[in-house]
Every structure is written in structure tokens, then in C-alpha cells.
C-alpha positions in Angstrom: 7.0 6.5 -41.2 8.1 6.1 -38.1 11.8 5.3 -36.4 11.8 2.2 -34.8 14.7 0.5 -32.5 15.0 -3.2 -32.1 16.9 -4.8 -29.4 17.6 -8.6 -29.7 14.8 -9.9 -27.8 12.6 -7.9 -30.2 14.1 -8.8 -33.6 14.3 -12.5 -33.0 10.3 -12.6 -33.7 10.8 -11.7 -37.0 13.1 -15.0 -37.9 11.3 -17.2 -34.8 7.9 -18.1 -34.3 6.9 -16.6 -31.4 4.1 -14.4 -29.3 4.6 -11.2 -31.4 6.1 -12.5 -34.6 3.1 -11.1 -36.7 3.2 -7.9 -34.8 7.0 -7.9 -35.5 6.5 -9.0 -39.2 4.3 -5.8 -40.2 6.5 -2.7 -38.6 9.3 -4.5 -40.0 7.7 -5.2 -43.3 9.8 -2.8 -45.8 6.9 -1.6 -47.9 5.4 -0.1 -44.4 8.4 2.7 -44.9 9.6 2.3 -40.8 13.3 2.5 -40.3 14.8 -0.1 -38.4 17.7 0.7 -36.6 19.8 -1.9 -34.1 23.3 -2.3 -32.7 26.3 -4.1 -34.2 25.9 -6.4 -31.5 21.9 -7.7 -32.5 23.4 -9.5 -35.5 25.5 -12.2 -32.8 22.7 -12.1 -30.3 20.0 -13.1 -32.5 22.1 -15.4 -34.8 23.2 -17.3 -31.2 19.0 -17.5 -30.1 18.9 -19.1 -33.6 21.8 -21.5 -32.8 20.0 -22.2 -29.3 16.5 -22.8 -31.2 18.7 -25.2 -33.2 20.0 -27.4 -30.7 17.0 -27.4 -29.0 14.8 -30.5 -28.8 12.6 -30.7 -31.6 13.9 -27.0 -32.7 15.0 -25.5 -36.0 17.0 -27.9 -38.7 20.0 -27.0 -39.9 18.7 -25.7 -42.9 15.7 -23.5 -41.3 18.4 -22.2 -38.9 21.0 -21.3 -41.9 18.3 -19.9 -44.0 17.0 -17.4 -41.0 21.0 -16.4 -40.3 21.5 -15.9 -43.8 18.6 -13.8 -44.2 19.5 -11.6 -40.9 22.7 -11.1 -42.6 20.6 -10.0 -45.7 18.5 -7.8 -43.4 21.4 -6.1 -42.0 22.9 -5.4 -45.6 19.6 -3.8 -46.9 16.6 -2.7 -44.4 18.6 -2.2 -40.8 20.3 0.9 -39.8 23.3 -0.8 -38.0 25.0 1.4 -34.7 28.5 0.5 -34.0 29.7 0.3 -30.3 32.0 2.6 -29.2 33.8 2.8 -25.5 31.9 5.8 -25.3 28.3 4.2 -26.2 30.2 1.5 -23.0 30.6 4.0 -20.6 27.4 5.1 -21.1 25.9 1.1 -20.6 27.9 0.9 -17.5 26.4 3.9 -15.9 22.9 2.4 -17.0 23.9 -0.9 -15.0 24.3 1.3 -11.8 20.4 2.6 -12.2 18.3 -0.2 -13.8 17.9 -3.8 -13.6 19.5 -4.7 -16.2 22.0 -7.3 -17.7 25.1 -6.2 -19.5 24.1 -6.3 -23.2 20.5 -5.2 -22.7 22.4 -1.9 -20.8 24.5 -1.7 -24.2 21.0 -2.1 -26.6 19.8 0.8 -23.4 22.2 2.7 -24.6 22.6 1.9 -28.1 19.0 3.4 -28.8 20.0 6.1 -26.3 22.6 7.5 -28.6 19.9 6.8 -31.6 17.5 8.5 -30.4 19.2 11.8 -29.8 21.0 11.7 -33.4 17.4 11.7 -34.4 16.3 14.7 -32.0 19.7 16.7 -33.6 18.4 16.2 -36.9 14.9 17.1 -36.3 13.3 14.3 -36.9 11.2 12.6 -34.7 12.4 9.9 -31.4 12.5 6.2 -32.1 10.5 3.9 -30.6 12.2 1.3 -28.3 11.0 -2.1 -29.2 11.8 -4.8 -26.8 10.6 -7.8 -25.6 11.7 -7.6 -21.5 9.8 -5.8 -19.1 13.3 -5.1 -17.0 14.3 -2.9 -20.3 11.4 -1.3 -21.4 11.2 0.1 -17.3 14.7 1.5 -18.0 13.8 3.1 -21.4 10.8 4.4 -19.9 12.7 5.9 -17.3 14.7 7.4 -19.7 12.0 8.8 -21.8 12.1 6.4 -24.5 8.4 5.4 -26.0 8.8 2.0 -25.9 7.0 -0.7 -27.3 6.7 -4.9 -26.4 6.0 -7.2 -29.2 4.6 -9.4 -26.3 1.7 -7.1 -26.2 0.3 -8.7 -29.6 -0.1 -12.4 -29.2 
């Protein structure tokens, strides 16, 4: 069993058909035993790339896209260990704006899986695994000493 931590740009595979859905599918896949762990703030940004795949041209229905929210929203009740934002976890994204590349929610999933990862180390257990799918972020976590990993990397 292994800790994982999935940004937005990660999650989305597992309710959108994209490079890395399967890939996304299995570690996610409860019977596999990972823990999933995102920020309060993955719920909006994946149910608004839902929306977006929606209103796109020749996109989701309406259905599709209100049966993949409502099963996020099921997800986050049952298999996803949910971090809340704090102005502390903020400060922290700020000062991660000043050193990477990086826009202002991907610095708050930075340091969302930041703060994650050493509640883990505290406990004893062993670091998560920072999954996203954006180059810019997975530099910063490396540069952080996150393992990372990019669904991209399994077509």
C-alpha cells in the first residue's frame, strides 16, 4: 500500500478519458489498498474541467458530465483523504510562487501535498507520492524532495 497525492490535473483522468486514465484507474482502484489523498480545493477544479469538457464541442452530455461530478462527490465521501486549506498551508503556496514556475493553485496542491507528506513522515509511515500531470509541478516537487509521478508517462 502505498500513499499517493493527486493534484487536479492528475485526478481528472480517472473521470475523463485521457493519456493516463488507465494508469490512473488502477492506483486509484480501491481494492489495490493505495490511499488517496487531495486538497479541498481538487473537488471545484476537477468538477469545473468537467464543466469545460461539457461545453466543449462535441464534449461530455449533460448526463455523462453530472454522473462523473456526482461520482467525484461520491469519491470524496468514501476513498479520498480530503486536506483542508488553511492561511498557513497559503503562506506556505506563496513562498512556493517566489521559487518555481508555478501558477497559483498548482503552488497551493505544492503545498497541500507538502504538508501531507510530512504528517506522514511524523507518523512513521512512509512519503506520498506526488502525482501530477504538469511538468512545471512535478520540477517543483522534485525540488522539494517529493517522489513524483506523471500519469502522462502511461499512454
Amino acid at each position: 500500500m502505498s500513499y499517493y497525492y493527486f493534484d487536479s490535473s492528475a485526478l481528472v483522468k480517472r473521470y475523463l478519458t485521457e493519456i493516463g486514465s488507465g494508469w490512473v484507474l488502477a492506483i486509484t482502484n480501491p481494492a489495490d489498498g493505495h490511499t488517496i489523498v487531495v486538497a479541498e480545493i481538487t473537488r471545484v477544479e476537477v468538477a469545473a474541467a468537467l464543466a469545460a469538457r461539457h461545453r466543449a464541442p462535441a464534449g461530455l452530455t449533460r448526463a455523462e458530465r453530472d454522473d462523473a461530478v456526482d461520482l467525484l462527490h461520491n469519491h470524496y465521501d468514501i476513498e479520498y483523504q480530503s486536506i483542508a486549506t488553511t492561511p498557513a498551508l497559503l503562506d506556505r503556496a506563496v513562498s512556493l510562487t517566489q521559487n518555481y514556475r508555478l501558477r497559483s493553485y498548482d503552488a497551493v496542491q505544492l503545498a497541500t501535498a507538502l504538508l501531507a507528506h510530512e504528517q506522514l513522515a511524523a507518523a512513521g509511515l512512509p512519503g506520498l507520492i506526488f502525482t501530477v500531470a504538469d511538468n512545471d509541478l512535478v520540477a517543483a516537487a522534485q525540488a522539494e524532495g517529493l517522489a513524483t509521478e506523471n500519469p502522462n508517462d502511461y499512454p
